[in-house]
C-alpha positions in Angstrom: 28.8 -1.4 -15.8 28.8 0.7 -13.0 31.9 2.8 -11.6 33.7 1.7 -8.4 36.7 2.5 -7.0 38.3 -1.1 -8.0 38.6 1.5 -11.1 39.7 4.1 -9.8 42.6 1.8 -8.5 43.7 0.8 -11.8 43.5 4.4 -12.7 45.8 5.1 -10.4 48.1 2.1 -11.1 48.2 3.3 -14.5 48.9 6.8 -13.8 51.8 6.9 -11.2 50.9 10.6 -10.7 47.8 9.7 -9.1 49.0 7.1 -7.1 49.6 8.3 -4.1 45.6 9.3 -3.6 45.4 5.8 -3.1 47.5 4.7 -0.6 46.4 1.5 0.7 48.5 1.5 4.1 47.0 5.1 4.9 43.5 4.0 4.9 41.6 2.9 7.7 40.6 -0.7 8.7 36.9 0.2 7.6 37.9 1.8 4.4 40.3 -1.1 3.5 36.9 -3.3 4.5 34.7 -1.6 1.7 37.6 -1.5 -0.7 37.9 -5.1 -0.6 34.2 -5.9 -1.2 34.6 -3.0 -3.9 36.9 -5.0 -5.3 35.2 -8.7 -5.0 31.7 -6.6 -6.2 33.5 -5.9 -9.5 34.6 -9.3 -10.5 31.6 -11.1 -9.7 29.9 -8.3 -12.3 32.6 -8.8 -14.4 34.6 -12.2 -14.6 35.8 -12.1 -17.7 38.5 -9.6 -16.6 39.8 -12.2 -14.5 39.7 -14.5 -17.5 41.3 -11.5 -19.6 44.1 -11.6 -17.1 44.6 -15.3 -16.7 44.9 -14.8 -20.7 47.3 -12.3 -20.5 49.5 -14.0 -17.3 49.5 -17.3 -19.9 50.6 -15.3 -22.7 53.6 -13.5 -20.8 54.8 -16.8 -19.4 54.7 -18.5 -22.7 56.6 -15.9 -24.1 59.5 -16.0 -21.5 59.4 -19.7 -21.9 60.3 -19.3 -25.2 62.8 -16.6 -24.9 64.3 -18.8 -22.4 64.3 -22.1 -24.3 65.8 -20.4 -27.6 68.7 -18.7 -25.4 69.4 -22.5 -24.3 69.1 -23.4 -27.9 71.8 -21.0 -28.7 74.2 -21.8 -26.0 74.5 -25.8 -27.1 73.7 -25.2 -30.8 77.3 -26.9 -31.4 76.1 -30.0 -29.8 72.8 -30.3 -31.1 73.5 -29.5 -34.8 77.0 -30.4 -35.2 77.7 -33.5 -33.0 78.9 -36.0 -35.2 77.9 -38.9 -33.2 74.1 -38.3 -34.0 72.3 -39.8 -37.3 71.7 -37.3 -39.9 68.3 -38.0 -42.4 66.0 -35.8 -44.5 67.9 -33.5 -46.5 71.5 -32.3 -45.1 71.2 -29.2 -46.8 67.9 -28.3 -45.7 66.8 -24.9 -44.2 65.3 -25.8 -41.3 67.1 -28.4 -39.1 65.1 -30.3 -36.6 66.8 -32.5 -33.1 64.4 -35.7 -32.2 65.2 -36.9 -28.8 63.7 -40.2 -29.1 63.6 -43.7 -26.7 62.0 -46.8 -28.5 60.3 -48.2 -25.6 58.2 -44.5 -25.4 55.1 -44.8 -27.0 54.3 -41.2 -28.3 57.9 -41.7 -30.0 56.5 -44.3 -31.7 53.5 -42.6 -32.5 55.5 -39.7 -34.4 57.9 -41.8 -36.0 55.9 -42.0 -39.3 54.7 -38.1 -38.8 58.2 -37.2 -38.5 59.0 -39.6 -41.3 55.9 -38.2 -43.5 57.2 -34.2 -42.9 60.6 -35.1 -44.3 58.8 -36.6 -47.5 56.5 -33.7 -48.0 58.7 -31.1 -47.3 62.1 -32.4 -48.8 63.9 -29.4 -47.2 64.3 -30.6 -43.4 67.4 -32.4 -41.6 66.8 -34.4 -39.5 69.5 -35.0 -36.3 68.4 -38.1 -34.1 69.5 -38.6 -30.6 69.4 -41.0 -28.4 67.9 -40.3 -25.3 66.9 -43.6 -23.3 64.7 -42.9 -20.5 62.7 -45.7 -20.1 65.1 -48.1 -18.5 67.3 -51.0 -19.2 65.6 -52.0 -22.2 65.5 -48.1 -23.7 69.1 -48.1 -22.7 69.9 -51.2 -24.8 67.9 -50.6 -27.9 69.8 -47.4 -28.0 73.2 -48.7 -27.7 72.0 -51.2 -30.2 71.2 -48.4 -33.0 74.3 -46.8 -32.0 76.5 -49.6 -32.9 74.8 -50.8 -36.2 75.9 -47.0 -36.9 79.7 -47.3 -36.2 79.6 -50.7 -37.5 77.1 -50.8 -40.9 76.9 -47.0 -41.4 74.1 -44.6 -41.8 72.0 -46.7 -43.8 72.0 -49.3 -41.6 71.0 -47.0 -38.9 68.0 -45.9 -40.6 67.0 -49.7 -41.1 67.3 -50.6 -37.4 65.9 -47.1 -35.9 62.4 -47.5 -38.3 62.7 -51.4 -37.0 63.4 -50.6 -33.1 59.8 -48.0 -33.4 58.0 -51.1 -34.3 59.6 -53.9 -32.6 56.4 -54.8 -30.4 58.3 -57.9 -28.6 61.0 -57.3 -25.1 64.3 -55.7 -26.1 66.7 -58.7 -25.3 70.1 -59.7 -26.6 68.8 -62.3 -28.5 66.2 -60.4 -30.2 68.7 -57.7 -31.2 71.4 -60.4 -32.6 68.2 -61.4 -34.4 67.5 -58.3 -35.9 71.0 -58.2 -37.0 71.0 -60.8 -38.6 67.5 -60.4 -40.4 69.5 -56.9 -42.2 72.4 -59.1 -43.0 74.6 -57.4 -40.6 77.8 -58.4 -38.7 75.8 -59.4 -35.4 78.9 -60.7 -33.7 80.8 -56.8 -33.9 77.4 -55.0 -33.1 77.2 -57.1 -30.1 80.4 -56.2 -28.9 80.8 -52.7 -29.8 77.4 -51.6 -27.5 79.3 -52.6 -24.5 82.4 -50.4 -26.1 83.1 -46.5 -23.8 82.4 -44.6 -27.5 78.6 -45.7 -27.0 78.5 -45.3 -23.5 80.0 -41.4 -24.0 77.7 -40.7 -26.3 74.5 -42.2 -24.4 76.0 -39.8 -21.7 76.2 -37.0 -23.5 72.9 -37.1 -25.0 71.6 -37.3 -21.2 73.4 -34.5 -20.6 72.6 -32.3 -22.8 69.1 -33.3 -22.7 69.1 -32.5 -19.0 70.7 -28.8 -19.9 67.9 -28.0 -22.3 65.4 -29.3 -19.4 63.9 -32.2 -21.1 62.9 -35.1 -19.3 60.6 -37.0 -21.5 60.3 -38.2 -25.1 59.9 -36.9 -27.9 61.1 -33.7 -27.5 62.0 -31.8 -30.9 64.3 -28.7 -31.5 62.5 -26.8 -34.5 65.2 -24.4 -35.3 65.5 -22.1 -32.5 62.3 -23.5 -31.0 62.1 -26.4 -27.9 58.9 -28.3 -28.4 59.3 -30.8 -25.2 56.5 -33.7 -26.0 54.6 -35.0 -28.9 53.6 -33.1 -32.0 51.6 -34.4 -34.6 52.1 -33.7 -38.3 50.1 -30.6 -38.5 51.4 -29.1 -35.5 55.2 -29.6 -37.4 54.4 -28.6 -40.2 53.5 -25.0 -38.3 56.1 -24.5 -36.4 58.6 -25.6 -39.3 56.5 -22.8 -41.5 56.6 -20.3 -38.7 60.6 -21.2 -38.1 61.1 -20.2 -41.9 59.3 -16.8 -41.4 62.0 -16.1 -38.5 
């Protein structure tokens, strides 16, 4: 590799002492000429130090994306982890939590439905917060406020029954194929019905969107690991990393 002055310019960026041997505005038009082809000589002998800074630029921005996203973590933990509208599954007492924002019409949410559903069984220590986060349009929004009101009508339990059959309901989300649905778990179709067009659902719908749009989501899945924002699909290897490296702090 042979010296140029390209090095002796980092030299000098590196030493601020030295600096001012190369000032760049004090040079004339034909020395700011042969730097400049100094310059382009070196990369093309040596590209990978462009590649070594692209590295480097990718690394720096990753790592003030994730400062960032666990400073917005922090100022709406209460309404991620303590809202008490949103579904709770896995194990309530875990030591990791994780925050699914889901939409049943999204097809990557229905691909890691049974990867999410396969961590909580191999792990046993994970809770699990759902929110709903319709996205998709008026079917998304109606599925949703479908789940939400088997919840404040049949419980928890029959949430979970209608969420796992919402992921895999292949035909159009209609009215009739919701008060069908109902009916197949043996729930009270008639007050479902009626409470998904009640304000409770409506606020909470809202409020997901809301704080969806603070955290700077805007498509599904998107998973809070901890103190970590993972905004798209993960599958069950990837969790199971970041829920190992959320343990190790």
């Amino acid at each position: 590799m042979r010296a140029t002055p390209f090095a002796a310019f980092a030299l000098a960026l590196a030493l601020p002492a030295a600096a001012p041997a190369m000032d760049l505005t004090a040079m004339t038009d034909a020395e700011r000429q042969a730097f400049r082809d100094e310059v382009r000589a070196y990369l093309l002998d040596n590209p990978e130090v462009l590649m070594e800074a692209i590295g480097v630029l990718e690394q720096r921005q990753a790592e003030a994306q994730a400062q960032g996203d666990a400073a917005l973590v922090a100022a709406h933990a209460e309404a991620l982890f303590d809202d008490p509208t949103s579904w709770v599954g896995g194990n309530p007492d875990g030591d990791v939590t994780v925050v699914e924002f889901l939409d049943y019409r999204c097809g990557y949410c229905r691909r890691a439905h049974p990867e999410v559903a396969e961590l909580l069984a191999q792990d046993g220590n994970i809770r699990l917060i759902v929110k709903e986060f319709p996205i998709l349009g008026p079917q998304s929004e109606m599925a949703s406020k479908f789940a939400l009101a088997v919840r404040e009508v049949g419980g928890d339990d029959a949430y979970k029954v209608v969420n796992d059959a919402l992921m895999t309901l292949r035909a159009d989300v209609t009215p009739e194929a919701l008060r069908g649905l109902a009916e197949d778990q043996g729930l009270d179709a008639d007050a479902i019905m009626a409470a998904m067009e009640g304000d409770d659902i409506a606020r909470i719908i809202a409020q997901n969107r809301a704080l969806g749009q603070a955290l700077q989501i805007n498509g599904t899945p998107s998973f809070v690991f901890g103190d970590q924002l993972i905004r798209g699909y993960l599958p069950l290897d990837a969790m199971q990393e970041v829920v190992a490296a959320v343990r190790e702090g």
